[in-house]
C-alpha positions as CSV (number, residue, x, y, z in Angstrom):
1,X,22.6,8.3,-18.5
2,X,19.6,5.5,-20.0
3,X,16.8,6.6,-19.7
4,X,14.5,3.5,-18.2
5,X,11.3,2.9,-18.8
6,X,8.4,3.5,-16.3
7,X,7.1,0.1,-15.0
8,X,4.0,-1.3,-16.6
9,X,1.0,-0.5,-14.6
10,X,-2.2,-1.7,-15.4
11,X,-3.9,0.5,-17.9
12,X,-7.8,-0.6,-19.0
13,X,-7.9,-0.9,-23.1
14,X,-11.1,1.7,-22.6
15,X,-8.5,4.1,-20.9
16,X,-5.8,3.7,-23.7
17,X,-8.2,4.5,-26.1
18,X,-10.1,7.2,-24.3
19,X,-6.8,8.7,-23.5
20,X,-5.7,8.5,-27.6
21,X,-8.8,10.1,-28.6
22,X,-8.3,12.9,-26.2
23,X,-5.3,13.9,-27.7
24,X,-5.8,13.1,-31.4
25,X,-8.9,15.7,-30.9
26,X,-6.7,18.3,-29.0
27,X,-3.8,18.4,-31.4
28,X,-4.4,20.7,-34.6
29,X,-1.5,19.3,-37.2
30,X,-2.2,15.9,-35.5
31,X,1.1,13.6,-33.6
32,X,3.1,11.5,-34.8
33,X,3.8,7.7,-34.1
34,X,6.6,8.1,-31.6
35,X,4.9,11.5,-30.4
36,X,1.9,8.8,-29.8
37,X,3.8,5.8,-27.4
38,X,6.2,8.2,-26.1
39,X,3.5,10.4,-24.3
40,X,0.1,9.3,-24.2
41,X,-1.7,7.2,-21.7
42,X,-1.5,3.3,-21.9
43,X,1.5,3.2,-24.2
44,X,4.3,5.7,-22.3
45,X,4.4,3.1,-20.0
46,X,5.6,0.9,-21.9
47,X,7.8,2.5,-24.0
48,X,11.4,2.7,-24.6
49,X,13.5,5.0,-25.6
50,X,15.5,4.2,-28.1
51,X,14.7,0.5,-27.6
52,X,12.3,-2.1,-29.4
53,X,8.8,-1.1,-29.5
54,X,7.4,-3.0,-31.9
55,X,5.1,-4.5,-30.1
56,X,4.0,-1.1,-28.8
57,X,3.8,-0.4,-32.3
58,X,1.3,-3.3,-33.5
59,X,-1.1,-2.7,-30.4
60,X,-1.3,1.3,-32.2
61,X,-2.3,-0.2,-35.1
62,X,-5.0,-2.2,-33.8
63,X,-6.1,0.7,-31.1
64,X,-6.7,3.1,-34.7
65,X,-8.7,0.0,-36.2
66,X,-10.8,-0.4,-33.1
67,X,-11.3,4.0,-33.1
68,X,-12.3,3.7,-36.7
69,X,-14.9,1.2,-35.7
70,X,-16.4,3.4,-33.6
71,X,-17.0,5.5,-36.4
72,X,-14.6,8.3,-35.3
73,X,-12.7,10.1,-38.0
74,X,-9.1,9.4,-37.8
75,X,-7.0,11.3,-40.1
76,X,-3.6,10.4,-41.3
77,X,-1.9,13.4,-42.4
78,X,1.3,13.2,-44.6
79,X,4.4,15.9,-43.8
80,X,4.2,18.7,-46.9
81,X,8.4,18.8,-47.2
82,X,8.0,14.4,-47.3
83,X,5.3,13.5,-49.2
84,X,4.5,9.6,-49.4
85,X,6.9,8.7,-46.2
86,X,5.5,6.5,-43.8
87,X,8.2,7.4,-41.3
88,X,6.8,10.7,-40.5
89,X,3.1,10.8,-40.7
90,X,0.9,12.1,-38.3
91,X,-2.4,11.1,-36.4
92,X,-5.3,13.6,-35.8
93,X,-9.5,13.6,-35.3
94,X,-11.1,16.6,-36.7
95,X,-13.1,18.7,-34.0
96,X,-15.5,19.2,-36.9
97,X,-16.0,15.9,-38.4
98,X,-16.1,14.3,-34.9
99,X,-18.5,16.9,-33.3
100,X,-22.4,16.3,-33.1
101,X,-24.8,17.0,-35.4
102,X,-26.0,20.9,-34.3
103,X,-29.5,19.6,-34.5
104,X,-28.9,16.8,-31.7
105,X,-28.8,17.0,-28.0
106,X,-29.4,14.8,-25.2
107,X,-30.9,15.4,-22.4
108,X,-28.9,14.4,-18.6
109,X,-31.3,11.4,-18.3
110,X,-31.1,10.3,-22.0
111,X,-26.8,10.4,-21.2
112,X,-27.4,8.4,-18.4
113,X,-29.5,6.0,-20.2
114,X,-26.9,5.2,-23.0
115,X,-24.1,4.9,-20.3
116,X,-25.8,2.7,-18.4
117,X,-26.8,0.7,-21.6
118,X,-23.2,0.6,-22.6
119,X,-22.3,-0.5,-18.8
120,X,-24.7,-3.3,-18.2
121,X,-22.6,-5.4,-20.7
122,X,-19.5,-4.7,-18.9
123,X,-18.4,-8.3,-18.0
124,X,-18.2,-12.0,-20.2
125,X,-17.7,-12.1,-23.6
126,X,-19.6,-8.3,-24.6
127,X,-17.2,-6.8,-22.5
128,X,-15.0,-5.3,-25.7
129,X,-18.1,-4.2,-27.2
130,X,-19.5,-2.4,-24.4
131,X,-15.4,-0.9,-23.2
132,X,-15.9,0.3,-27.2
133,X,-19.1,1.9,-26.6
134,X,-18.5,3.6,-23.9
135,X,-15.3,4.9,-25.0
136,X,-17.0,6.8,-28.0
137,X,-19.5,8.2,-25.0
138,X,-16.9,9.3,-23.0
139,X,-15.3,10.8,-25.9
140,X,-18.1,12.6,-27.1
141,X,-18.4,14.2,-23.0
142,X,-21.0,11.9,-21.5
143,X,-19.9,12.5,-17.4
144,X,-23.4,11.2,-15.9
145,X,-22.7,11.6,-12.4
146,X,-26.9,10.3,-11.5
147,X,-26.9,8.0,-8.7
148,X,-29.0,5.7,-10.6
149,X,-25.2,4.2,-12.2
150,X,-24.6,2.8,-9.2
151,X,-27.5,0.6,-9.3
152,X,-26.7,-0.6,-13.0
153,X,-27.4,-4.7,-14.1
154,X,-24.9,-7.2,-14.4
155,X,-25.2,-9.1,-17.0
156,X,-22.5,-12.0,-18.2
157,X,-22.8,-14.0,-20.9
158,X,-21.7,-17.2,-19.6
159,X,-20.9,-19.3,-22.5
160,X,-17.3,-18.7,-23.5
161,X,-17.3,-19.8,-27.2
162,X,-19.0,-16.8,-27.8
163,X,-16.9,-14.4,-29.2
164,X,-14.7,-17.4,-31.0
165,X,-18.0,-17.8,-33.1
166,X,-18.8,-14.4,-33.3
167,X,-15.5,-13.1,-34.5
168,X,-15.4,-16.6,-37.1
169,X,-18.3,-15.6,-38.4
170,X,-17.7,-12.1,-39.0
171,X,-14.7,-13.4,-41.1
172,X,-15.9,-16.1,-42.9
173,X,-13.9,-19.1,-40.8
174,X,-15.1,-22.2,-40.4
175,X,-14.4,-23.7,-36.9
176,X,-13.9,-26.7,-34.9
177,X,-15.4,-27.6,-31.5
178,X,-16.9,-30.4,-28.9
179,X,-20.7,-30.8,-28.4
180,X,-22.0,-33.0,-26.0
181,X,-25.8,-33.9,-27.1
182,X,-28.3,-35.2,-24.5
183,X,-27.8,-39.0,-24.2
184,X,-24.1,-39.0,-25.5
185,X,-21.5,-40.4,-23.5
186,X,-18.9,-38.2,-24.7
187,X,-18.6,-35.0,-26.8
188,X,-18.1,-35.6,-30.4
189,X,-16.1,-33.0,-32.6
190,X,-17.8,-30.8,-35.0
191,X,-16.9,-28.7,-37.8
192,X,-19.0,-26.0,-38.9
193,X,-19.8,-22.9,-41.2
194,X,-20.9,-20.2,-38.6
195,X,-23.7,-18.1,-39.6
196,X,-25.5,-16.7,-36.7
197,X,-24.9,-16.6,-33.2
198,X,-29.1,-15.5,-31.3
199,X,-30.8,-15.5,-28.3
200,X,-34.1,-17.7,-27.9
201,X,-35.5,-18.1,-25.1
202,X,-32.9,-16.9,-22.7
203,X,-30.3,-19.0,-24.5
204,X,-27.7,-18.5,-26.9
205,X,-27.9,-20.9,-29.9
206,X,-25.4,-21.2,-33.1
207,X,-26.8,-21.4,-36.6
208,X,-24.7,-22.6,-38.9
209,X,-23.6,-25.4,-42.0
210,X,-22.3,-28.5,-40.5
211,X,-19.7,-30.2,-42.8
212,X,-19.9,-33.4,-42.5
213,X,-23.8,-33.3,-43.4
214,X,-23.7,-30.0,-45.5
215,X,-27.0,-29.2,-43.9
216,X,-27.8,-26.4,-41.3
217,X,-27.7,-27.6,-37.7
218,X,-28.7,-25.6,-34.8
219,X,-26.1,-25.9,-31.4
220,X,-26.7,-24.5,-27.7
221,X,-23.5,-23.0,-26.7
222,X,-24.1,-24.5,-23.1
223,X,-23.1,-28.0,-24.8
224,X,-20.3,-26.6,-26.1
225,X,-17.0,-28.5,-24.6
226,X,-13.9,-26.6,-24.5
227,X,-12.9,-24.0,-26.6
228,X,-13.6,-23.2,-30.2
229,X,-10.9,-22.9,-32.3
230,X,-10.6,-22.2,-36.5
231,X,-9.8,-24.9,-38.9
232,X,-6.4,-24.0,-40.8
233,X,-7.2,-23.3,-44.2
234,X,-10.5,-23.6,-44.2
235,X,-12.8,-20.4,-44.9
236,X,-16.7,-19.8,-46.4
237,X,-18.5,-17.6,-48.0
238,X,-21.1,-16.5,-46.0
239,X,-24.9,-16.7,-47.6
240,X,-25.7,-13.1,-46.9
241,X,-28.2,-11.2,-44.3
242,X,-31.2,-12.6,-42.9
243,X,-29.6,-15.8,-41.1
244,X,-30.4,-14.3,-37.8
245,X,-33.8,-14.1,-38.6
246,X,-33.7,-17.5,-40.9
247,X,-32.5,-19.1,-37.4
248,X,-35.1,-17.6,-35.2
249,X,-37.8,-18.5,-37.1
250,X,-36.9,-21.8,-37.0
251,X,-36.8,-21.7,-33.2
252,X,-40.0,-20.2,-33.1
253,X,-41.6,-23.3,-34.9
254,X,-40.1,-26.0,-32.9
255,X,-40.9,-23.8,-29.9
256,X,-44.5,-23.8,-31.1
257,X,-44.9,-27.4,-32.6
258,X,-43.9,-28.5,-28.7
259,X,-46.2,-28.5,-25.6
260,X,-46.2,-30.0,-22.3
261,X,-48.9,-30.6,-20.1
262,X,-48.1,-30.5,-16.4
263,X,-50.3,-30.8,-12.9
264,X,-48.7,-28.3,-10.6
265,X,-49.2,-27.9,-6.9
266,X,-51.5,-24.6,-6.1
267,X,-49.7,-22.2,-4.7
268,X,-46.0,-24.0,-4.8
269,X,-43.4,-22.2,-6.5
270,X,-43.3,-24.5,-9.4
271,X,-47.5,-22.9,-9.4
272,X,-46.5,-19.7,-9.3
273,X,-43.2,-19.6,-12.2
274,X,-44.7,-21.9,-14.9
275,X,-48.0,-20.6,-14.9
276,X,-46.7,-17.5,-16.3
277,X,-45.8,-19.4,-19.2
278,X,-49.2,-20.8,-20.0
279,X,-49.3,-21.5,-23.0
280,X,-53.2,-21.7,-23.5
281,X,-56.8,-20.5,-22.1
282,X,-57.4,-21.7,-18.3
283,X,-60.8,-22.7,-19.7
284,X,-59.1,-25.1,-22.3
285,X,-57.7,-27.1,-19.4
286,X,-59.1,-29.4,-16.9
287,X,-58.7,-27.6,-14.2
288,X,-56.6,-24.7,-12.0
289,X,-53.5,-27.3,-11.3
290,X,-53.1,-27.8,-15.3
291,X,-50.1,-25.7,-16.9
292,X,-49.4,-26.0,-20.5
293,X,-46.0,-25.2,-21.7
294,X,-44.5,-24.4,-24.8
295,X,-40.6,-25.5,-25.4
296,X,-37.8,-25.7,-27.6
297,X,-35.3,-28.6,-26.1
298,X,-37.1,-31.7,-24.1
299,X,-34.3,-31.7,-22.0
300,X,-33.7,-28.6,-20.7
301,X,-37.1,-28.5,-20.0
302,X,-36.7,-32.0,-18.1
303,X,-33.8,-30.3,-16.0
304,X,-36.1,-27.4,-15.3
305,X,-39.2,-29.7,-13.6
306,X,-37.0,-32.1,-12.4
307,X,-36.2,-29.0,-9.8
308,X,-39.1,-28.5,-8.6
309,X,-39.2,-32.4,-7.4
310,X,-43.0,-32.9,-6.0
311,X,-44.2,-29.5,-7.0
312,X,-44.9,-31.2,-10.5
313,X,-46.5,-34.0,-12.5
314,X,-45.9,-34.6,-15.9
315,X,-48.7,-35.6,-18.3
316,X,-47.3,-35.3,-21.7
317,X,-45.4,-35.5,-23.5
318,X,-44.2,-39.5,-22.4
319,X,-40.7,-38.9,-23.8
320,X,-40.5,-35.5,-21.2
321,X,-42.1,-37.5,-18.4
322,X,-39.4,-40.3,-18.9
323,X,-36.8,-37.4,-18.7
324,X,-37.9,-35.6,-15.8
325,X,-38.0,-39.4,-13.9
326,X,-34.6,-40.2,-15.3
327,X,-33.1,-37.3,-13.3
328,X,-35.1,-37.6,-10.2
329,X,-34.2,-41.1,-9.9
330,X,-30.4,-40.3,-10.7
331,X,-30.4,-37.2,-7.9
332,X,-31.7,-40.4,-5.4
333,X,-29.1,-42.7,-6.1
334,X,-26.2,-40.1,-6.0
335,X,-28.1,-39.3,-2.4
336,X,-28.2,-43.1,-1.0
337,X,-25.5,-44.6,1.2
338,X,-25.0,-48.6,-0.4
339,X,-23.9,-49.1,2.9
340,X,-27.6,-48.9,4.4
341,X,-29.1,-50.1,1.6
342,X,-31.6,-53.2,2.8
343,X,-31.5,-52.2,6.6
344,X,-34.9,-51.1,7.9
């Protein structure tokens, strides 16, 4: 009689691991590979007996890469009567080694701080970093059951080349990708050197070596088009720490070096939102309708007044007043029947 295997079902990557770590801690002379797929939860589904597992196999290796990451001890323990066989080693976490620290504790709201930490990245492009963190909490006990978890942020990082450029840049991989700049008809492809991936100003921008000029460029990844993909071949060595930082500053200049001046309507909503931005002293204005903004990109600035319509009035800079008419006058056009144009 085969045996047949148990239909697939859909197991979460932060159960397969949680479930791995379970039993590599509750085993003393550790399991062994087949011991591994044959029994634990996430891969016994998919295993055969006596059949082809190799891809079983591969996703073991990366699941003890990603455990390893988390800074959990995973021992590989050779067999005494075969020493230097691969065939039959087994797979164990010391208690001891994977234990906390005697001298640190958490309190229950300090657990259900660093879940909910770990939970509010749970969706986009985070979401193997935060299934990783809170695998290790999980791990380690943490079973907040406070109320307060049900009320936890969602946050999603919208921009999808993300983790291409995060992941290229971790391994020194220069990549290849479409950005559409303000004013371009069409995207134009660019290869670059990634060296940092921040956030300024609620926006993610990449900092890195364009080829073609061999000069640092900065790139939204909201004018990213299409995916990112890695140039065959083509690596770099990556000029050290500090690029983060390198990369903010110089978004912190530009952000500086730009202000706007703009009449807003007392009271509207435009009113309200930009002049908690003000960028200087009410008394160093003409008057309470005067906002003065600092910015990084004229344009996404334009898009930003250009929806609060009458609310606002542009003084300066001209080029951001040009802008914000641009896309008023475009929105009134796309809105008007030709039909009924010249009829009273």
């Amino acid at each position: 009689m085969s045996t047949i295997p148990e239909k697939p079902s859909r197991i979460s990557v932060e159960e397969r691991l949680f479930s791995l770590v379970l039993a590599l801690i509750a085993t003393e002379i550790g399991l062994s590979k087949s011991e591994i797929l044959s029994t634990v939860q996430g891969y016994r589904q998919r295993y055969a007996v006596g059949g082809d597992n190799a891809s079983l196999e591969r996703q073991f290796e990366r699941d003890k890469d990603d455990i390893r990451e988390l800074g959990i001890p995973l021992e590989t323990v050779e067999p005494p009567d075969d020493p230097g066989s691969n065939h039959h080693l087994r797979y164990r976490i010391p208690k001891g080694l994977y234990e906390l620290p005697a001298d640190v504790s958490f309190s229950a709201d300090e657990l259900m701080l660093l879940k909910l930490a770990a939970t509010v990245w749970r969706e986009g492009s985070l979401s193997g970093e935060s299934r990783r963190a809170l695998t290790k909490l999980n791990s380690l006990g943490v079973d907040s059951t406070d109320p307060v978890l049900g009320y936890s942020p969602t946050l999603r990082v919208r921009d999808a080349s993300f983790e291409p450029l995060s992941k290229a840049m971790d391994r020194g991989q220069i990549v290849a990708f479409h950005y559409l700049k303000p004013g371009e008809g069409a995207p134009r492809r660019r290869r670059v050197a990634p060296q940092a991936v921040v956030l300024h100003e609620g926006r993610w921008h990449l900092f890195g070596t364009d080829q073609e000029s061999q000069a640092t460029r900065t790139f939204l990844l909201s004018r990213i088009v299409g995916p990112v993909t890695n140039v065959p071949g083509a690596t770099f060595v990556p000029d050290g720490e500090g690029k983060g930082q390198e990369a903010l500053a110089e978004l912190d200049a530009l952000w500086r070096a730009n202000l706007a001046e703009i009449t807003v309507e007392p009271g509207s909503d435009a009113g309200v939102r930009l002049s908690k931005r003000q960028a200087l002293e009410p008394g160093l204005l003409a008057g309470e309708s005067m906002v003065a903004l600092h910015y990084t990109d004229l344009n996404i600035l334009a898009d930003e007044l250009a929806g609060y319509g009458p609310e606002v009035l542009v003084r300066s800079p001209v080029a951001l007043r040009a802008a914000v008419l641009s896309r008023l006058v475009g929105v009134r056009d796309a809105h008007t029947d030709p039909a009924q144009e010249g009829t009273a």
